[in-house]
N, C-alpha and C positions, 0 to 999 in steps of 0.2 A: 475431609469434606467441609465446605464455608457451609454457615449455616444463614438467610439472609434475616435480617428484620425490619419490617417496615417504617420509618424515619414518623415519628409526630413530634409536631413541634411543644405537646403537651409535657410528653417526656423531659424537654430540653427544658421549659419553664419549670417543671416541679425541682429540677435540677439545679438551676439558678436559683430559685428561692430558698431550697433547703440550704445550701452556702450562702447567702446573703442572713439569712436568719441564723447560721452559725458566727457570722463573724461578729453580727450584732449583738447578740449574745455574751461574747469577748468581750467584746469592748464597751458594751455599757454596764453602767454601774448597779449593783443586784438592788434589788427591793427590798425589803425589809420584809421578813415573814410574816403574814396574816394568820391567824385561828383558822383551822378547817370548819366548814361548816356542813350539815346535810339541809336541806330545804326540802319539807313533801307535804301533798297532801294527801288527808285520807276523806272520807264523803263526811266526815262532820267538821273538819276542822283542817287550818296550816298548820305545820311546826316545823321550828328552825332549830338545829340545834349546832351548835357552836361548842368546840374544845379551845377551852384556856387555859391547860395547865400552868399550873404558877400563879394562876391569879385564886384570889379568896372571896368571898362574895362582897365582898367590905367594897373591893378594887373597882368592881363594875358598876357602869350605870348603860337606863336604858332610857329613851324619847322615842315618842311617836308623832310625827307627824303626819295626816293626813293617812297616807298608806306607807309611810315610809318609817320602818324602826332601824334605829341609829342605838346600837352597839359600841360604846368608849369601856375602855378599860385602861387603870395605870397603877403601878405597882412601883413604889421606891424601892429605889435598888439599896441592896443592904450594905454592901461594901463596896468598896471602889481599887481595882486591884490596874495599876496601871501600867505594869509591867509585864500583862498580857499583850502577844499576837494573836490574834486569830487567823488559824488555816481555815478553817469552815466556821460558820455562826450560822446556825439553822435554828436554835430558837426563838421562839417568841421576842420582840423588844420591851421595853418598859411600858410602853403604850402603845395602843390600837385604835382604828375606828373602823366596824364596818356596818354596811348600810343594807337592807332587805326591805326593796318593795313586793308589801303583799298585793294580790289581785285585790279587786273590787267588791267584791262579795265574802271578803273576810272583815269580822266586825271587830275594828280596831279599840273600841270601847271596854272590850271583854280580854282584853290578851293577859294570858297569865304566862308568868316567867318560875321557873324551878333551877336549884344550883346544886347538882349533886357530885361529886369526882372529880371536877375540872372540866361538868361539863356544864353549858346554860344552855336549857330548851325554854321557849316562847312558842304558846299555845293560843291560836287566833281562833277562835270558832267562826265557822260557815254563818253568814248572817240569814236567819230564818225567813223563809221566803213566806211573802205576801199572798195569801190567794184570792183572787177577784172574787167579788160576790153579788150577787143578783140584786138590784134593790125595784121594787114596785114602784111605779108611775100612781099617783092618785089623778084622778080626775079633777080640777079645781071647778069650785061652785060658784 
């Protein structure tokens, strides 16, 4: 017994993209691996934290601009071995840069950075909210 299935042209799109996105994949040339990072927030504060193994505290630096913290790292490589192939290279490269815009209400003034394992967390606290307050009208004489 045939069994029938209804024809969507959705099908046939997701179809073509997943091979269009495999060949692309082939053929263009890989990225360089970035540091994992987690990003979250909890009700007092953001934290980013970021794994760098291999790097030392020494390697890293941090900038803040506006709401924008810029993450650099660079580590001299110790030896130089040139009679390496690489079949896979999934780690880290000698340098990094990456970038985390915090929201608006994290108080960039305050951000504290900690380096423990290989790993850097940036500590943004929740910027203290204002609260409106009544002021009296005098009467002018």
């Amino acid at each position: 017994m045939t069994t029938l299935v209804r024809w969507t042209p959705f099908r046939e799109l997701d179809l073509m993209e997943r091979q269009i996105r495999s060949l692309l994949a082939d053929a263009a040339p890989a990225s360089p691996p970035i540091p994992a990072a987690d990003v979250y927030e909890t009700p007092a504060e953001f934290v980013v934290e970021l794994e760098v193994p291999g790097f030392e505290q020494k390697d890293l630096s941090l900038e803040i601009t506006d709401h924008t913290i810029v993450v650099r790292g660079e580590v001299e490589e110790a030896r130089k071995e040139q009679d390496k192939a690489f079949l896979l290279h999934e780690r880290l490269e000698r340098s990094f840069e990456r970038r985390f815009h915090l929201p608006v209400d994290a108080d960039t003034d305050k951000v504290k950075a900690t380096f423990s394992k290989g790993v850097l967390e940036l500590h943004a606290p929740r910027v203290v909210e204002i609260k409106p307050r009544k002021i009296a009208i005098a009467r002018k004489t």
